[in-house]
MARGULO-513072 format. One record per residue (C-alpha): residue in one letter; x, y, z; residue number from 1. Coordinates in nm, 3 decimals. Layout:
# residues N
residu,east,north,up,num
A,X,Y,Z,NUM;
...
//
This chain:
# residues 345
residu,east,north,up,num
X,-3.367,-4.302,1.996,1;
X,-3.526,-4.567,1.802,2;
X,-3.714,-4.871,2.093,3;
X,-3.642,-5.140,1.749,4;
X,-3.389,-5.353,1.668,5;
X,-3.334,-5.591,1.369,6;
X,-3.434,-5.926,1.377,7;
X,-3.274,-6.221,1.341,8;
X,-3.282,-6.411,0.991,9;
X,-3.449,-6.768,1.036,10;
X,-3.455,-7.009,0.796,11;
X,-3.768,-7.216,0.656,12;
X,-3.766,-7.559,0.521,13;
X,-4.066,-7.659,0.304,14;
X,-4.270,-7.487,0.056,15;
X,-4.420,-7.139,0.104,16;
X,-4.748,-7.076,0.047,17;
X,-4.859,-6.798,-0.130,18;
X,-5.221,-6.661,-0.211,19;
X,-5.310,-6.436,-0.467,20;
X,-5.024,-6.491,-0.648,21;
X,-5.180,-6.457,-0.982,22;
X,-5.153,-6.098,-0.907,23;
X,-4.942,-5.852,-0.908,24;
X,-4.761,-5.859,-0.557,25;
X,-4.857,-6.241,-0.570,26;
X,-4.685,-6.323,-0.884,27;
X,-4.366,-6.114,-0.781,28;
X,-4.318,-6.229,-0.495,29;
X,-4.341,-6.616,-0.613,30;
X,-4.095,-6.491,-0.906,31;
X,-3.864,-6.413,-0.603,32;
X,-3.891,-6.684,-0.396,33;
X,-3.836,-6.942,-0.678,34;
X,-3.551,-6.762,-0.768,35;
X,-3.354,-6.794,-0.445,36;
X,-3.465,-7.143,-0.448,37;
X,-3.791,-7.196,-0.265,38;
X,-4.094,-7.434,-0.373,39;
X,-4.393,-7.224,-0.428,40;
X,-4.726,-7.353,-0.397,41;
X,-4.964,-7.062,-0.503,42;
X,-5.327,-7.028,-0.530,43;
X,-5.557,-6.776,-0.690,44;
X,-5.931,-6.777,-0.757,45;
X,-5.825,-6.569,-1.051,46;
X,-6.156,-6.324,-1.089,47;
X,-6.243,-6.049,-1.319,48;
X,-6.164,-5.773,-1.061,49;
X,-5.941,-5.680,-1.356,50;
X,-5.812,-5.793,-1.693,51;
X,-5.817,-6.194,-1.667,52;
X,-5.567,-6.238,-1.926,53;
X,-5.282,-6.058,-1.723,54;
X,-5.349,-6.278,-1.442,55;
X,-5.310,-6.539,-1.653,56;
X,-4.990,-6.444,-1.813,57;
X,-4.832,-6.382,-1.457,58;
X,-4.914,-6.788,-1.381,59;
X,-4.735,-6.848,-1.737,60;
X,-4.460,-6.669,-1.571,61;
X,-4.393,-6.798,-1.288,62;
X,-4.448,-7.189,-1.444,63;
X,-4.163,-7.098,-1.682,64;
X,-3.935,-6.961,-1.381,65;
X,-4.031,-7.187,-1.128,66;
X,-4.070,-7.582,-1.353,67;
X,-4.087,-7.866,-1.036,68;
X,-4.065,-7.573,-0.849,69;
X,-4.410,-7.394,-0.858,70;
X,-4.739,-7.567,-0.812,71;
X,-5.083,-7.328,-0.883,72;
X,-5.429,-7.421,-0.780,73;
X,-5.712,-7.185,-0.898,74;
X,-5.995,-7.187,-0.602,75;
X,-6.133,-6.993,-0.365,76;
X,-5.932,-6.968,-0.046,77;
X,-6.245,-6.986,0.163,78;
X,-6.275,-7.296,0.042,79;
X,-6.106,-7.533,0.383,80;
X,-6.142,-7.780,0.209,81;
X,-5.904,-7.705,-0.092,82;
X,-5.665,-7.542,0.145,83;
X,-5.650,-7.847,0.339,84;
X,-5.617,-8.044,0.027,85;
X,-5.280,-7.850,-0.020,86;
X,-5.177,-7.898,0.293,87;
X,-5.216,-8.227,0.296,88;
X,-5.023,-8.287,-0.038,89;
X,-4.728,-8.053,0.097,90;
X,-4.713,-8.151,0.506,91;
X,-4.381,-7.944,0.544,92;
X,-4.559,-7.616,0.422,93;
X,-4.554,-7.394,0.741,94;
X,-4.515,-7.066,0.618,95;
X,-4.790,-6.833,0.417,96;
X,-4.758,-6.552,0.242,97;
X,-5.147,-6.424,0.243,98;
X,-5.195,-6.198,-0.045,99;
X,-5.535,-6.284,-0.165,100;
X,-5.799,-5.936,-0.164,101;
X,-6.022,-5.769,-0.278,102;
X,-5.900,-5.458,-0.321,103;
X,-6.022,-5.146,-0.397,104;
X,-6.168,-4.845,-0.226,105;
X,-6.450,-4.743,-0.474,106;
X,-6.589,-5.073,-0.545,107;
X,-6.586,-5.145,-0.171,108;
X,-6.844,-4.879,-0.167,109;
X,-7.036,-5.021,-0.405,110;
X,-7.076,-5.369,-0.286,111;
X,-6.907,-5.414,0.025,112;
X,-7.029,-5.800,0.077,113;
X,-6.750,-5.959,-0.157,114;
X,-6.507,-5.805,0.069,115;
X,-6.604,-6.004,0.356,116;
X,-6.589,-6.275,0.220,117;
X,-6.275,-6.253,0.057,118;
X,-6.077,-6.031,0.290,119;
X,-6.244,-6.131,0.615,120;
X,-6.358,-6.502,0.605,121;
X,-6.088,-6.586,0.369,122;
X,-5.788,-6.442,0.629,123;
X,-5.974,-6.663,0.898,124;
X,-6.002,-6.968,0.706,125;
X,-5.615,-6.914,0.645,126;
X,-5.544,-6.805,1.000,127;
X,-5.752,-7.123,1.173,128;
X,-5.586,-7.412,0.858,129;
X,-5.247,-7.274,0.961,130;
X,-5.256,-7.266,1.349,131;
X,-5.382,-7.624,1.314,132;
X,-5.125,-7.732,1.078,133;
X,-4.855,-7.605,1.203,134;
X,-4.701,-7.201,1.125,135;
X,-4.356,-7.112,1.124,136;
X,-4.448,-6.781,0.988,137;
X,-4.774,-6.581,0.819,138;
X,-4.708,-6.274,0.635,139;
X,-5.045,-6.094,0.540,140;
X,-5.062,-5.792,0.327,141;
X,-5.287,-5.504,0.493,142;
X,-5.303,-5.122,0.372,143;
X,-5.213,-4.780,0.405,144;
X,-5.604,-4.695,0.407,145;
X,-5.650,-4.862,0.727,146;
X,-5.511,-4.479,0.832,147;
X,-5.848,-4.327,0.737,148;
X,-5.818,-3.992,0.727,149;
X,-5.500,-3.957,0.949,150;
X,-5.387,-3.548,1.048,151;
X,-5.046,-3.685,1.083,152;
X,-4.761,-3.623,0.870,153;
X,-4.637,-3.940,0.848,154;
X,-4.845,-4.245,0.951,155;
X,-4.683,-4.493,1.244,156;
X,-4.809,-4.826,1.299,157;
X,-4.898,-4.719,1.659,158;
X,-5.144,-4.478,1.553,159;
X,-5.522,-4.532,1.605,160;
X,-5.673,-4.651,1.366,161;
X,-5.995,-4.707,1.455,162;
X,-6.229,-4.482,1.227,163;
X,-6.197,-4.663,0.874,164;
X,-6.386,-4.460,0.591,165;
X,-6.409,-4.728,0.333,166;
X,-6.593,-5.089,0.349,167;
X,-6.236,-5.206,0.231,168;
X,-6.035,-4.985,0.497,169;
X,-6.255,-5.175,0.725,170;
X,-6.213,-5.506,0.635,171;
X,-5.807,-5.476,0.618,172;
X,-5.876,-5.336,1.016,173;
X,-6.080,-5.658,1.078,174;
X,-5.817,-5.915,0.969,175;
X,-5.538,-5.752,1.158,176;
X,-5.781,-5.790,1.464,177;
X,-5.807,-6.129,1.310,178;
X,-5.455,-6.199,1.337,179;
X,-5.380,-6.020,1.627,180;
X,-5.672,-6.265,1.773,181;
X,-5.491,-6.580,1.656,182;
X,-5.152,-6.463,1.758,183;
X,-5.279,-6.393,2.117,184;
X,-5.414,-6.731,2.179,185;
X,-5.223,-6.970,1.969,186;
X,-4.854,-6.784,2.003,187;
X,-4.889,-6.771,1.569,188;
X,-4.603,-6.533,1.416,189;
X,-4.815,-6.289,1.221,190;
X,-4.724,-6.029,1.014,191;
X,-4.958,-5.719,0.907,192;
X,-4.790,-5.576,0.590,193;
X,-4.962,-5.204,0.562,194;
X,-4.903,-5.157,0.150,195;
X,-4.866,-4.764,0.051,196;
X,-4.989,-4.770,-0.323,197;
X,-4.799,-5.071,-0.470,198;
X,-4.665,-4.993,-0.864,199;
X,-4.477,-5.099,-1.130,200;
X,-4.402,-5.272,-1.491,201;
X,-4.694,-5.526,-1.495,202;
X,-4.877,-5.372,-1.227,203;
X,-5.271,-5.363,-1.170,204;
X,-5.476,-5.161,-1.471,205;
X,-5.668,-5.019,-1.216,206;
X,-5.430,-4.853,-1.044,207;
X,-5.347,-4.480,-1.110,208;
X,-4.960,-4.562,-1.209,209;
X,-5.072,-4.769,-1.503,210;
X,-5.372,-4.545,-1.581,211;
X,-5.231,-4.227,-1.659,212;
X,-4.978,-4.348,-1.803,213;
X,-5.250,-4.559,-2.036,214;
X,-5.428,-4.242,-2.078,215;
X,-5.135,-3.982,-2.147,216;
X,-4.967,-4.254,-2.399,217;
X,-5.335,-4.290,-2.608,218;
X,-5.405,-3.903,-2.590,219;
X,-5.707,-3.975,-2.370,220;
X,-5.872,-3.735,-2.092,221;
X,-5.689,-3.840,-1.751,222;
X,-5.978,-3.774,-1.483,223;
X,-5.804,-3.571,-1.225,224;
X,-6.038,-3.607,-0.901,225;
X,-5.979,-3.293,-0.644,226;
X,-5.767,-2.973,-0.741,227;
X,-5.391,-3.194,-0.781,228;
X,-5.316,-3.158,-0.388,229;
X,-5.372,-3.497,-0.288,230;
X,-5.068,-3.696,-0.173,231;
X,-5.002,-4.064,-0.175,232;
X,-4.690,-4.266,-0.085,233;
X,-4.614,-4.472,-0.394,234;
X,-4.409,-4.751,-0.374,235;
X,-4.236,-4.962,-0.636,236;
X,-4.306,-5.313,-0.666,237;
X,-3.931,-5.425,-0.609,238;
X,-3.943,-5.284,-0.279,239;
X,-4.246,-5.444,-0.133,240;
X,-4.147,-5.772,-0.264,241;
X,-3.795,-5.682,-0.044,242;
X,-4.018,-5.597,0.268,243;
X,-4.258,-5.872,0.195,244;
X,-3.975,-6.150,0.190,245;
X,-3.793,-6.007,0.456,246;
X,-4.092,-6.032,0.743,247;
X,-4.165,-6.388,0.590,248;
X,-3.797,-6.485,0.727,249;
X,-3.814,-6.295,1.078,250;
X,-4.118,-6.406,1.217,251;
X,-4.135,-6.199,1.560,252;
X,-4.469,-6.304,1.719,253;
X,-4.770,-6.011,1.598,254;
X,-4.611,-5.755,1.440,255;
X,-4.715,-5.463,1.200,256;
X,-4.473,-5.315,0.924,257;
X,-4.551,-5.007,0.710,258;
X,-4.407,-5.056,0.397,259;
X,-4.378,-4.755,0.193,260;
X,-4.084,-4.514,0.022,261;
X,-4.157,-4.240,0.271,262;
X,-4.203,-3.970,0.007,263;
X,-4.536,-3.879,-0.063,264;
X,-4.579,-3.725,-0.401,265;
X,-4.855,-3.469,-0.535,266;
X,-5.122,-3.548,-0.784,267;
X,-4.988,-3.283,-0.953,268;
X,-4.669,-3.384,-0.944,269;
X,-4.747,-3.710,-1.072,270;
X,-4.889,-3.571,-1.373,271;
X,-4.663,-3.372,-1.459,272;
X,-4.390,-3.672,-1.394,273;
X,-4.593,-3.898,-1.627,274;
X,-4.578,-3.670,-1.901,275;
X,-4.185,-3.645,-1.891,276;
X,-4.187,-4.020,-1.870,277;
X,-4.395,-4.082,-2.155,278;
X,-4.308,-3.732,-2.366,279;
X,-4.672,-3.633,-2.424,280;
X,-4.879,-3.365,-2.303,281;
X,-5.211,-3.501,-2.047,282;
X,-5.572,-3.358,-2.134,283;
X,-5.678,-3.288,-1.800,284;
X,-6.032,-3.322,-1.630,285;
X,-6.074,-3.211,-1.327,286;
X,-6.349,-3.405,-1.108,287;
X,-6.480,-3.364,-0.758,288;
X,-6.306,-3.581,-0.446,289;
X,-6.440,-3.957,-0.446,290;
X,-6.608,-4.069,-0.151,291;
X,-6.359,-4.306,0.091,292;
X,-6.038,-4.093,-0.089,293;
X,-5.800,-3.944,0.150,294;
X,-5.639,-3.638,0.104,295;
X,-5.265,-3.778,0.209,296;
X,-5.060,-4.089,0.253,297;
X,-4.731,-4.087,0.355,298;
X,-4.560,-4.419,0.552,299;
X,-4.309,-4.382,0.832,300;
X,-4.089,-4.651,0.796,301;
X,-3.861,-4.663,1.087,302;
X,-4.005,-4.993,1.236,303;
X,-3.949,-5.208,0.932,304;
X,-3.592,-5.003,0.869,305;
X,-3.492,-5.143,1.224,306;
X,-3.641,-5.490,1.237,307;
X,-3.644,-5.615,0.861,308;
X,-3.355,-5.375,0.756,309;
X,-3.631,-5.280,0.503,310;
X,-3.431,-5.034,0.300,311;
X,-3.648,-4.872,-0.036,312;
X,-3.431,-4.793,-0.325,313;
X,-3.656,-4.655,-0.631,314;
X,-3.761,-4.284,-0.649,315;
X,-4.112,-4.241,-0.814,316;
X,-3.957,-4.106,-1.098,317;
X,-3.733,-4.358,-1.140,318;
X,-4.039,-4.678,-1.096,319;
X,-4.286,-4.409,-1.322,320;
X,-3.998,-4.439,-1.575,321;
X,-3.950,-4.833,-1.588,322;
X,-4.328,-4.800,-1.584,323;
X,-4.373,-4.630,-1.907,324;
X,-4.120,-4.817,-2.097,325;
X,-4.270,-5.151,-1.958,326;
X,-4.584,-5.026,-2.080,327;
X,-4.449,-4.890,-2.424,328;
X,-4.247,-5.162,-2.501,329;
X,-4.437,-5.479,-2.392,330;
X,-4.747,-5.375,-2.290,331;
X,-4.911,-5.221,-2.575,332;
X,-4.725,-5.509,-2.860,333;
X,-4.918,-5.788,-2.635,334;
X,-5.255,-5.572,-2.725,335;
X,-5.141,-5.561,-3.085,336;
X,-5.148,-5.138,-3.088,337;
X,-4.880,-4.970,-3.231,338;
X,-4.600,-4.888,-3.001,339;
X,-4.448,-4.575,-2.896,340;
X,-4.152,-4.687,-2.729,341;
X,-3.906,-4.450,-2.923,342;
X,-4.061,-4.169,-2.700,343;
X,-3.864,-4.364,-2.422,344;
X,-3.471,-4.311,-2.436,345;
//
């Protein structure tokens, strides 16, 4: 028998604050909360981590969803004094929605400094502003690789997590330490969102979603790393921005939430789902494991089914689908290549 029960819906007055919302979980979430009615303020440093332009075009977005609705200010959010800036200019805003990273696992490796200053100092910065200001509720997104190299089938928030293998694993451990810190002394309702491989229409070019489904589409080489075993819980953008939205409005002290579908699919499987999606054969190359890649990923969500009434809806094949037809049918006309969108019925 289940120890959780749902929480109670409370409602915020004021703007909501979100960060990195020139990206992809950013920008959909803002589109959400402006279209239940909200004032957004959102703010994005807006780096080359990946293709500028998109980033741009999600701020277009949400400017022609959100009119008097949406304010955007492109800065740093280590910089206190900008954040205090907005704070000032909106003194009701007393809810965040932290979504500002650095993300990846490879690059991490690489050049691990950036990411403690963006994921580290910039979740304090937020985390000290908002406990002096005032916080009704701070949502702040985490990840599934916190789990390192887990032997469990399913991965449960109370499971020790303590032996990151990734400089970015690491620093999504330290700001939930972070948080859990500034809930202990200061009473702050925090929540730790652990993401589980976040796709979609519009989604991050970096991620594999959009890549193989870039490379399959353009009859380029996909770059298969390991033998096709690997397993990863992918979860459709939709759904996080359901989970996200719903820990914003029941604020429970510190709490952490996996959010994930639960169904962990193969690499292999993914492949092979890709090419029905997009009706092409994949060139394959196979490549040996990257270091700070696990071999499996796969969320149990029973704590955010009880308390959030978090409830996924989209199959992979289903959000691989929308995926390729986003891709065929917008994607490719914004780059000016020919489309291939009558391979999608």
């Amino acid at each position: 028998m289940s120890c959780y029960t749902e929480l109670p819906v409370i409602s915020g007055t004021g703007p909501v604050l979100v960060t990195g919302v020139a990206g992809f979980i950013g920008c959909f979430t803002a589109k959400y909360l402006l279209e239940r009615g909200e004032m957004v303020v959102g703010i994005d440093e807006v780096n080359d981590y990946y293709d500028v332009e998109q980033k741009r075009a999600n701020i277009g977005r949400l400017n022609r969803i959100g009119a008097s609705q949406f304010t955007f200010y492109e800065g740093d959010i280590c910089d206190a004094s900008l954040i205090n800036m907005i704070y000032d200019r909106y003194p009701g805003l007393r809810r965040v929605v932290h979504l500002a990273a650095r993300a990846g696992v490879r690059p991490s490796i690489e050049d691990p400094f950036v990411y403690i200053h963006s994921n580290i100092e910039g979740t304090t910065r937020l985390l000290e502003i908002a406990r002096t200001r005032g916080n009704d509720s701070f949502v702040m997104a985490s990840s599934s690789s916190v789990y390192g190299e887990s032997g469990n089938e399913f991965f449960s928030e109370t499971d020790q997590v303590d032996c990151p293998i990734s400089p970015y694993a690491a620093s999504k451990k330290a700001c939930e330490m972070f948080a859990y810190t500034y809930h202990s002394l200061y009473k702050m309702n925090i929540a730790c969102l652990r993401f589980f491989t976040v796709y979609g229409p519009s989604g991050r070019p970096d991620m594999a979603p959009f890549k193989f489904v870039d490379w399959i589409s353009r009859g380029e080489e996909i770059q298969q790393f390991g033998d096709g075993t690997t397993e990863r819980d992918y979860t459709y953008i939709d759904d996080i921005v359901d989970g996200v939205v719903r820990s914003l409005d029941r604020p429970a002290g510190y709490q952490i939430y996996n959010l994930g579908n639960g169904t962990p699919i193969t690499l292999r499987s993914f492949i092979e789902i890709a090419q029905e999606a997009l009706g092409k054969p994949a060139l394959i190359k196979q490549l040996e494991m990257q270091p700070g890649d696990v071999q499996r990923t796969c969320a149990n969500i029973t704590k955010a089914r009880k308390m959030l009434g978090y409830d996924p809806k989209t199959s992979f094949q289903e959000g691989l689908r929308a995926t390729a037809k986003w891709y065929c049918e917008e994607h490719l006309q914004k780059k000016g290549i020919q489309t291939v969108s009558d391979i999608i019925q």
